[in-house]
Backbone bond lengths (Angstrom), bond angles and torsions (degrees), N, CA, C in turn:
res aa  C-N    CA-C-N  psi(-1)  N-CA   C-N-CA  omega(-1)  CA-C   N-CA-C  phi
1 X - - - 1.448 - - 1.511 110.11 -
2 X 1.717 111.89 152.65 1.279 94.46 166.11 1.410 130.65 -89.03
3 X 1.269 111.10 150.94 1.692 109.31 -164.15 1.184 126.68 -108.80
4 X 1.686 132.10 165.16 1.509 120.53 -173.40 1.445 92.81 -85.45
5 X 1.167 96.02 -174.78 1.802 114.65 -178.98 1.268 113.58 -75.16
6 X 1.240 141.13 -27.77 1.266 110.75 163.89 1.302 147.47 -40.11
7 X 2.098 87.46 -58.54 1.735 104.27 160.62 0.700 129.43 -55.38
8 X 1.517 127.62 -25.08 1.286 120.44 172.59 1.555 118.40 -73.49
9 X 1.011 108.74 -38.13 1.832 117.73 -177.05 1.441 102.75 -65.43
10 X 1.649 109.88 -56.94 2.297 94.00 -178.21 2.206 89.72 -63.28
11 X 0.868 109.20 -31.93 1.887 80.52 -169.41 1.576 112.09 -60.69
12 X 1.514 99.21 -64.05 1.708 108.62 171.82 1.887 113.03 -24.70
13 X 1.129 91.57 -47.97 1.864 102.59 178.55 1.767 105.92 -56.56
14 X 1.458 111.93 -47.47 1.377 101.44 -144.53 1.877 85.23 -98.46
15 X 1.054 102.73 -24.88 2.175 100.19 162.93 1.050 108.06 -42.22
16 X 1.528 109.71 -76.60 1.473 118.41 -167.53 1.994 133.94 -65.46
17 X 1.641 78.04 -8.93 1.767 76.87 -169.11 1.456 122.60 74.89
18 X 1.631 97.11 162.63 1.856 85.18 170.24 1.550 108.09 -140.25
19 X 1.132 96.57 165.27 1.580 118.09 -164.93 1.134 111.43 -53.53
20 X 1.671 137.86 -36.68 1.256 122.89 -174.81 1.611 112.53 -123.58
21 X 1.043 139.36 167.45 1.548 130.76 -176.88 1.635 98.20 -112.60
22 X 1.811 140.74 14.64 1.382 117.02 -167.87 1.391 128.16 91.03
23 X 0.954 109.28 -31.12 1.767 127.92 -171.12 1.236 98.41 -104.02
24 X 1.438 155.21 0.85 1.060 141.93 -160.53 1.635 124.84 99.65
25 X 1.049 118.45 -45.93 1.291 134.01 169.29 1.458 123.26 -19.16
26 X 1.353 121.02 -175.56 1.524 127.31 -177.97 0.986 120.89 71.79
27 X 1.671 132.22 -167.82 1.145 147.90 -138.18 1.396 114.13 -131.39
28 X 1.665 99.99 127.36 1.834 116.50 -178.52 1.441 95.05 -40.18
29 X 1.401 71.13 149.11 1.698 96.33 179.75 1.688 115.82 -61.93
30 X 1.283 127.80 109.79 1.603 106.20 -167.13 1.542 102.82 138.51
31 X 1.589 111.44 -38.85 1.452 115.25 -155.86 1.401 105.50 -115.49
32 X 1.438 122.52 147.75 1.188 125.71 -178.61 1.888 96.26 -105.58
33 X 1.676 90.61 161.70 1.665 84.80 179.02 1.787 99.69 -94.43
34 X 1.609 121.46 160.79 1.326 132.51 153.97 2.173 96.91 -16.17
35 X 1.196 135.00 -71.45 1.509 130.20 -141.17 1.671 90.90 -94.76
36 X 1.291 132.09 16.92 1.569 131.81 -177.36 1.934 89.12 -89.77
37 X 1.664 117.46 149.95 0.876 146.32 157.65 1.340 137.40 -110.24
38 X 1.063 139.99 72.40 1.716 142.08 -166.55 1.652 109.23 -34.05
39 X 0.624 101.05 127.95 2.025 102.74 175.83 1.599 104.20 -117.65
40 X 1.817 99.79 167.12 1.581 102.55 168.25 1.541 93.90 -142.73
41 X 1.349 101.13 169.59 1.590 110.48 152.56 1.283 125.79 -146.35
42 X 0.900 120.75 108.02 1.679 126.83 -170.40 1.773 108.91 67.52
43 X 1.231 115.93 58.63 1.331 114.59 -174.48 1.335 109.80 -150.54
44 X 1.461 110.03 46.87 1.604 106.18 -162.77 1.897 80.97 -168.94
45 X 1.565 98.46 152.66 1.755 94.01 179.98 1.217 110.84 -92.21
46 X 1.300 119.12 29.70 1.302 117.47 176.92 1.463 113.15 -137.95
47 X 1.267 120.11 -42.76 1.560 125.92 -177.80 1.303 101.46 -88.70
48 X 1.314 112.60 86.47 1.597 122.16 171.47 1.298 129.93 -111.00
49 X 1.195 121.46 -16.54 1.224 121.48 152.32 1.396 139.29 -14.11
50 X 1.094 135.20 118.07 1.243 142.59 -153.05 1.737 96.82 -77.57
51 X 1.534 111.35 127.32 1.479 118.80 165.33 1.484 106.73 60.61
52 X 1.476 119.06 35.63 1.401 126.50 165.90 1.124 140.73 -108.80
53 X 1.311 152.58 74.33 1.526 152.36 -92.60 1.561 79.71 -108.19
54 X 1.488 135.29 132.58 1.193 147.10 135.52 1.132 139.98 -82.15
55 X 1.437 146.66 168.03 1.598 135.06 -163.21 1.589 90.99 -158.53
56 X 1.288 96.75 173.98 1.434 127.78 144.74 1.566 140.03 -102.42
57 X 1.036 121.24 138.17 2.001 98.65 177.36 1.719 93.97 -156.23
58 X 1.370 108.03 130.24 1.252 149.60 172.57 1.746 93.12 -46.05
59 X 1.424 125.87 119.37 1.505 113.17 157.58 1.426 111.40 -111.60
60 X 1.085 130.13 -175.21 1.583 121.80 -167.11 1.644 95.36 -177.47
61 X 1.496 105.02 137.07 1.508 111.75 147.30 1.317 111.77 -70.82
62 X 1.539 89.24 153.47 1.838 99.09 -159.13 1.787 98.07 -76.10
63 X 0.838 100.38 148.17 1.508 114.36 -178.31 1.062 135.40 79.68
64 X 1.574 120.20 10.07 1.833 134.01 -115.51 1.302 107.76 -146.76
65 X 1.234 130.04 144.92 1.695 128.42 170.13 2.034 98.46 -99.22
66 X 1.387 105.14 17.64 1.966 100.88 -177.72 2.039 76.43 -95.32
67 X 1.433 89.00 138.11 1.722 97.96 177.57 1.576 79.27 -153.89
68 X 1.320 89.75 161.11 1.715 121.26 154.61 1.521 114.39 -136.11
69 X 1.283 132.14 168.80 1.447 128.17 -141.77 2.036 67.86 -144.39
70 X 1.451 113.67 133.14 1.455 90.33 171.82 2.105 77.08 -143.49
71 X 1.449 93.21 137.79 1.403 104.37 174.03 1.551 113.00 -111.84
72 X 1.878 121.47 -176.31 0.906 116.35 -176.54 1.669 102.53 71.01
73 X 1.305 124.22 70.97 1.531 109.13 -172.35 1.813 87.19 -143.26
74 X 1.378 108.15 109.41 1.936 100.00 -177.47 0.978 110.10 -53.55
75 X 1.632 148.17 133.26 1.577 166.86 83.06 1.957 79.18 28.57
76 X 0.890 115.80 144.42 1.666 135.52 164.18 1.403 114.62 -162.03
77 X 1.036 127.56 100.19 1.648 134.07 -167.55 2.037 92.36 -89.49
78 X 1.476 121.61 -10.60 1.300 128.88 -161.46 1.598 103.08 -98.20
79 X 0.978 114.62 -24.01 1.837 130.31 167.60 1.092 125.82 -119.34
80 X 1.533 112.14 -178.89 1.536 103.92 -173.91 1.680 90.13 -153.38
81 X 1.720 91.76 152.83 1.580 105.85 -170.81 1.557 124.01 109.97
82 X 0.996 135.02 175.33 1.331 139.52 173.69 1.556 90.80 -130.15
83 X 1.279 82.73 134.50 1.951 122.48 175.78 1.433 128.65 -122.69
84 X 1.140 118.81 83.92 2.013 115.32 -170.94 1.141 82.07 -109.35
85 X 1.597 99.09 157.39 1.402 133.91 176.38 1.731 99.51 -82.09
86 X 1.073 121.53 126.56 1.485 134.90 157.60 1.974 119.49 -14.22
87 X 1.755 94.76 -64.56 1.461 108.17 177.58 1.076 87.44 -75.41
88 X 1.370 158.99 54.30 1.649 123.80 147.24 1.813 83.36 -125.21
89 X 1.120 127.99 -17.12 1.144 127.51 -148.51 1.921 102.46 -98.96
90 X 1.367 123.36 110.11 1.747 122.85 -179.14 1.392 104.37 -112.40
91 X 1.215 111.90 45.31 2.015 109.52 173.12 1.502 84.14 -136.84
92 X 1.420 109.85 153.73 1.369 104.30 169.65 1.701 111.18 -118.01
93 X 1.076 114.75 154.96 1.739 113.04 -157.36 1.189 104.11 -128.62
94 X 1.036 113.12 169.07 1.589 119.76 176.41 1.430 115.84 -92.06
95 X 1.700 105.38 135.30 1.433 119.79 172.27 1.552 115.53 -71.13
96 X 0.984 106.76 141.04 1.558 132.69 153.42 1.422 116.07 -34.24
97 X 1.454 147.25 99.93 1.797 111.69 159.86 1.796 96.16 -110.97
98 X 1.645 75.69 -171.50 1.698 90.36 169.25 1.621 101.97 -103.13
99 X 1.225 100.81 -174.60 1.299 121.50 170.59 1.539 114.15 -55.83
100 X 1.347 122.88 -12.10 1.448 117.23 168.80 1.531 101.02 -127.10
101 X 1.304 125.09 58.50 1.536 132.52 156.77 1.761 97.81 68.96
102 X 1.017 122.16 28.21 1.556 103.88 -161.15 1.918 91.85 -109.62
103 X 1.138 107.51 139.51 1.359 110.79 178.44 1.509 113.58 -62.26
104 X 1.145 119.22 155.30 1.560 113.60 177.16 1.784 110.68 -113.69
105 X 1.333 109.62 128.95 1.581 122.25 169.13 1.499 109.18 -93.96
106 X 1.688 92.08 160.26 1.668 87.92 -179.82 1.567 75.51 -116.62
107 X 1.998 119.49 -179.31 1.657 137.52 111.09 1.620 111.96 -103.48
108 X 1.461 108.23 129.24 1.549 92.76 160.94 1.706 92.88 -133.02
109 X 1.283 82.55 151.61 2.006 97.89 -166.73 1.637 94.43 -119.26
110 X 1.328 105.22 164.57 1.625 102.74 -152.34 1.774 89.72 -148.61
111 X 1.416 102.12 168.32 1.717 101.58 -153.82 1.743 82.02 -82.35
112 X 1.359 126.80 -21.40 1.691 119.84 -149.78 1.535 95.87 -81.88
113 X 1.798 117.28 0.80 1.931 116.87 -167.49 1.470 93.05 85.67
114 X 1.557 132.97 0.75 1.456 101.05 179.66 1.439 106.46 -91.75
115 X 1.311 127.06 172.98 1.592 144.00 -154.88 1.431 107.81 -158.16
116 X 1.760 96.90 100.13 1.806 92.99 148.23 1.040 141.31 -88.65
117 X 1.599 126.83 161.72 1.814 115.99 172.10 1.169 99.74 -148.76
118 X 1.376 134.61 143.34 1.018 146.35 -170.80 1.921 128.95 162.13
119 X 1.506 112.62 162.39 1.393 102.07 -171.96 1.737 104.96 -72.91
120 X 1.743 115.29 158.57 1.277 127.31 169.65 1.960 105.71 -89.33
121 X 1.550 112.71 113.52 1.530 98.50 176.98 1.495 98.38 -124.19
122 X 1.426 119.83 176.82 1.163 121.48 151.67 1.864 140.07 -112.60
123 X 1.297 89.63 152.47 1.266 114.29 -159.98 1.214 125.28 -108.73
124 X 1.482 145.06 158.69 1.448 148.79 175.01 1.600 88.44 -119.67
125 X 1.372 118.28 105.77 1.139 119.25 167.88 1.673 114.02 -104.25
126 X 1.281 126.28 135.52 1.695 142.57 152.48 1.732 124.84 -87.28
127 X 1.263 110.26 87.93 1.755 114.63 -177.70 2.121 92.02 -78.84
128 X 1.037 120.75 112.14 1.400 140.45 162.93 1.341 111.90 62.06
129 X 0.936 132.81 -34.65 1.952 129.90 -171.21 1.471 113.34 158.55
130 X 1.587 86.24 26.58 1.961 109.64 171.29 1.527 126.03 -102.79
131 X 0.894 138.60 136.80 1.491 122.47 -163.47 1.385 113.38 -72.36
132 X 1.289 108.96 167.59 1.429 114.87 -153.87 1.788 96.24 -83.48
133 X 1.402 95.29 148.61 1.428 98.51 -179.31 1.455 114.56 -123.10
134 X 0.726 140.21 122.05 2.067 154.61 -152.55 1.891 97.73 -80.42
135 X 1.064 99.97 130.38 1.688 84.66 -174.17 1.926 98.30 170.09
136 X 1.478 117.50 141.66 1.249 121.79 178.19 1.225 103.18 -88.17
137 X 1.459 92.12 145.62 1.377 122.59 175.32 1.284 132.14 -114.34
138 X 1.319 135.64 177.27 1.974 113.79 -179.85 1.958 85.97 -131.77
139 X 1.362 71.55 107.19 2.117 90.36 166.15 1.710 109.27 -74.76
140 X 1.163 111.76 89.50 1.462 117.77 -168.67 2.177 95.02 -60.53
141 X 1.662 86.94 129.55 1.416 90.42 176.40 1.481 108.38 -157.66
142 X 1.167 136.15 101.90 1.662 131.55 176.33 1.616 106.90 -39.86
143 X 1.338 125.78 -46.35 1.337 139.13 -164.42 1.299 99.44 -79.62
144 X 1.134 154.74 -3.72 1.493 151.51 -163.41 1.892 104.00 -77.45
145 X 1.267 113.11 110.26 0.781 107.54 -172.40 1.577 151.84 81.52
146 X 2.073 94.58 19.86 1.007 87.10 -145.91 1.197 149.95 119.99
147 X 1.297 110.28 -36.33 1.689 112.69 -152.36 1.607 87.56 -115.13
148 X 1.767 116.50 -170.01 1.101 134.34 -150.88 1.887 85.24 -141.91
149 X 1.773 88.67 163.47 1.137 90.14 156.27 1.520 124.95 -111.14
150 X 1.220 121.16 32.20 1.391 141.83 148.58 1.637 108.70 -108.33
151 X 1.355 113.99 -44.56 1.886 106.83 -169.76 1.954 91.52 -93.56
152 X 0.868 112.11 115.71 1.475 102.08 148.78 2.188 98.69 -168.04
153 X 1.766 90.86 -179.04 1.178 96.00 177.25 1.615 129.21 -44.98
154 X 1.486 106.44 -31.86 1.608 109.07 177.20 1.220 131.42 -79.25
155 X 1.421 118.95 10.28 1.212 130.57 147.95 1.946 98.81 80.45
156 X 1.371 117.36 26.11 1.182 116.70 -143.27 1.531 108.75 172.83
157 X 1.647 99.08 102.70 1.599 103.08 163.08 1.722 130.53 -32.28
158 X 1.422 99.94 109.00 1.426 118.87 -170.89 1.428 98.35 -87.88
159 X 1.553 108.47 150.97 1.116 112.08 147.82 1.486 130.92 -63.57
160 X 1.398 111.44 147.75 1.421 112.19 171.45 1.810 116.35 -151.59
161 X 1.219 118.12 24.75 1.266 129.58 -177.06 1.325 127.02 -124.97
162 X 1.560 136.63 81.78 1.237 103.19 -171.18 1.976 136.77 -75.84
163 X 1.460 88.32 7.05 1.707 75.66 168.31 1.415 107.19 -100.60
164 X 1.338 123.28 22.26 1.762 116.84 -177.75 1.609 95.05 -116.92
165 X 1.460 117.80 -6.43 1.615 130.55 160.42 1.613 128.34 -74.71
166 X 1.987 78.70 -37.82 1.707 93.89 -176.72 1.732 102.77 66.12
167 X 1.760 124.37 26.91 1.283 119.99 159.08 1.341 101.07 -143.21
168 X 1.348 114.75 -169.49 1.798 117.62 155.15 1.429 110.40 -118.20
169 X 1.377 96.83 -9.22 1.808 75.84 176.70 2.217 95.58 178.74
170 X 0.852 119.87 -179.16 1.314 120.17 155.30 1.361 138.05 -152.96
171 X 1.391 119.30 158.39 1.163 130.56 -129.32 1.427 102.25 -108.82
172 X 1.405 132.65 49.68 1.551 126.01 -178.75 1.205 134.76 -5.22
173 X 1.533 157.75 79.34 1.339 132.45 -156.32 1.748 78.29 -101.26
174 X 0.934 177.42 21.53 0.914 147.27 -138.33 1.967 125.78 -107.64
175 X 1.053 143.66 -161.07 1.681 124.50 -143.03 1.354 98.89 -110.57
176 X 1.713 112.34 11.53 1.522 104.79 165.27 1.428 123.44 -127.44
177 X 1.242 91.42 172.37 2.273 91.17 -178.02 1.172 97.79 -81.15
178 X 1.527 146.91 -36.07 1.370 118.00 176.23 1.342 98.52 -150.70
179 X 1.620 96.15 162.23 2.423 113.45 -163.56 1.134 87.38 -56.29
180 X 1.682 161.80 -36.88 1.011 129.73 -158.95 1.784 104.44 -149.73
181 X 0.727 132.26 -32.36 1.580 119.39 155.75 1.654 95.01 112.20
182 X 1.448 93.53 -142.39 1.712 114.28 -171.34 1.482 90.93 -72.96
183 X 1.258 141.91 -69.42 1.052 149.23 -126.30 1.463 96.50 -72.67
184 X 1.564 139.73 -38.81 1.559 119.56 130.89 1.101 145.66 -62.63
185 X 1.772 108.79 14.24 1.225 91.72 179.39 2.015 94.43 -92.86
186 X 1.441 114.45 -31.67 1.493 117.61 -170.30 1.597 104.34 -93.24
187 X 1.206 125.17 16.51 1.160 119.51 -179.94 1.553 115.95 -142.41
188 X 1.871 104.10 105.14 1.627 75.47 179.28 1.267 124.76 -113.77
189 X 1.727 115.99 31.14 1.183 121.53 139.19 1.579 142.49 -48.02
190 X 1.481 104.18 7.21 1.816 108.80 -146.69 1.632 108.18 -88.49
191 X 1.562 101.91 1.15 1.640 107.06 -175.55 1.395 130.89 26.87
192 X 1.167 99.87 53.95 1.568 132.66 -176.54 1.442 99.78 -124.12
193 X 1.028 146.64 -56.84 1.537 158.71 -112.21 1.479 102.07 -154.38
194 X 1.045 125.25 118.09 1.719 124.00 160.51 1.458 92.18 -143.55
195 X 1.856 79.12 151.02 1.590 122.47 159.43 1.370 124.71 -83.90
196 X 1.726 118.65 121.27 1.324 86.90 -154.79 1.933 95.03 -115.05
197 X 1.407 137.84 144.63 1.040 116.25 -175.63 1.560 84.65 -126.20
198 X 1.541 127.39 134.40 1.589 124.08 -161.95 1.153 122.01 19.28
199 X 1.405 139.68 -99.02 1.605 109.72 -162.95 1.830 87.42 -113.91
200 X 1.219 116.83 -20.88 1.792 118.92 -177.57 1.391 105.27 -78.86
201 X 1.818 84.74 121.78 1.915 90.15 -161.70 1.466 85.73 -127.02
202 X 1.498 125.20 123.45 1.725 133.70 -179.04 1.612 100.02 -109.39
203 X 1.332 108.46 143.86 1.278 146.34 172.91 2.061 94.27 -45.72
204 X 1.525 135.85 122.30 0.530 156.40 -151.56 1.739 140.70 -134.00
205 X 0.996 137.03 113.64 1.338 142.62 -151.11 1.677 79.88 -106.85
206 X 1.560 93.92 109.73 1.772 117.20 156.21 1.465 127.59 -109.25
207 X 1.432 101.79 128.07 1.884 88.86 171.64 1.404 115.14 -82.86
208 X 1.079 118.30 162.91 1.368 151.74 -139.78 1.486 92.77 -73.25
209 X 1.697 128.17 -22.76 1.718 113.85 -153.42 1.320 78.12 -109.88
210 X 1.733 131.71 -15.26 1.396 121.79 -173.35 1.750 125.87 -112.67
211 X 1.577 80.61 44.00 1.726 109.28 -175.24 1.337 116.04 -131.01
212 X 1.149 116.62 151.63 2.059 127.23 -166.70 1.460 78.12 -37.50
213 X 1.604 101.40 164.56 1.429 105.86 147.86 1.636 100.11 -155.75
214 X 1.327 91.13 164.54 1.416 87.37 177.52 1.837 106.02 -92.19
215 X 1.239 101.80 136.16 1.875 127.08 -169.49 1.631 110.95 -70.65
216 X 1.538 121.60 -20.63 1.324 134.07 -173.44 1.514 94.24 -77.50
């Protein structure tokens, strides 16, 4: 879900770690460590939202020195994964399939009524001056596959704008390794996950390494 600012500020804290342990320890004055994350709040013409911690994060084709740096990305301590909007995104990445070549879609529905839809690809992601970590992501897109942002699998007007979001995408910190776990991987009733073969996209049984995850 998306969250107020508090949660987000103790999560952001307990992601990133902190600079000194008590004993003396940590880092010259000046320097951030490798697991530090830069935040904003209301300091960007787009992430304006009141009491909403924003970031940056490095995306990358996997294996690749082609990156884009895409900012404005909501802090969410209530989800998990990284989520960019399609239009903010100029590298192109690799899709997701199943076991029979079929691309993979996500829905994730959010406590505020908002709704994503879009393809699952993978990524070489960099959170601040940490090495890049290989891992799928959900390229938020109404059009993925086909679909609308009234007709699609989520049964439910998706977002597809990021200045009517006021983000480009968001940044899951949240207390698991991936948005939905086992319970998509043995279930492919879980309407989270579809297979999409041209525009008919079915509810889908994913394993666990070929699901959002969170990059922290």
């Amino acid at each position: 879900m998306r969250r107020t600012a508090l949660a987000l500020c103790c999560g952001l804290w307990l992601a990133t770690g902190c600079g000194s342990d008590g004993g003396g320890g940590g880092n010259s004055p000046g320097t951030s460590p490798a697991n530090v994350l830069s935040v904003s709040i209301g300091t960007s013409g787009l992430c304006t939202n009141i009491n909403e911690p924003c970031a940056a994060v490095t995306v990358c084709q996997p294996a690749s020195a082609t990156c884009q740096t895409v900012p404005d990305l909501l802090l969410d301590t209530g989800s998990v994964g990284l989520r960019v909007f399609s239009s903010v995104l100029s590298i192109a990445l690799s899709p997701a399939v199943d076991g029979q070549g079929r691309p993979l879609g996500e829905c994730v529905f959010f406590a505020d009524g908002g709704t994503m839809w879009g393809g699952v690809q993978l990524a070489d992601i960099i959170l601040g001056s940490g090495s890049a970590v290989r891992t799928p992501i959900h390229v938020v897109d109404p059009t993925f596959a086909g679909q609308s942002v009234a007709h699609n699998p989520c049964n439910s007007s998706v977002d597809s704008d990021p200045q009517a979001v006021r983000f480009n995408g968001i940044l899951g910190l949240g207390l698991f390794r991936e948005d939905c776990g086992p319970v998509c991987e043995i279930n492919a009733n879980n309407n989270l996950y579809f297979a999409c073969s041209g525009t008919a996209c079915t509810s889908s049984a994913v394993p666990v390494s070929q699901q959002v995850q969170n990059p922290v």
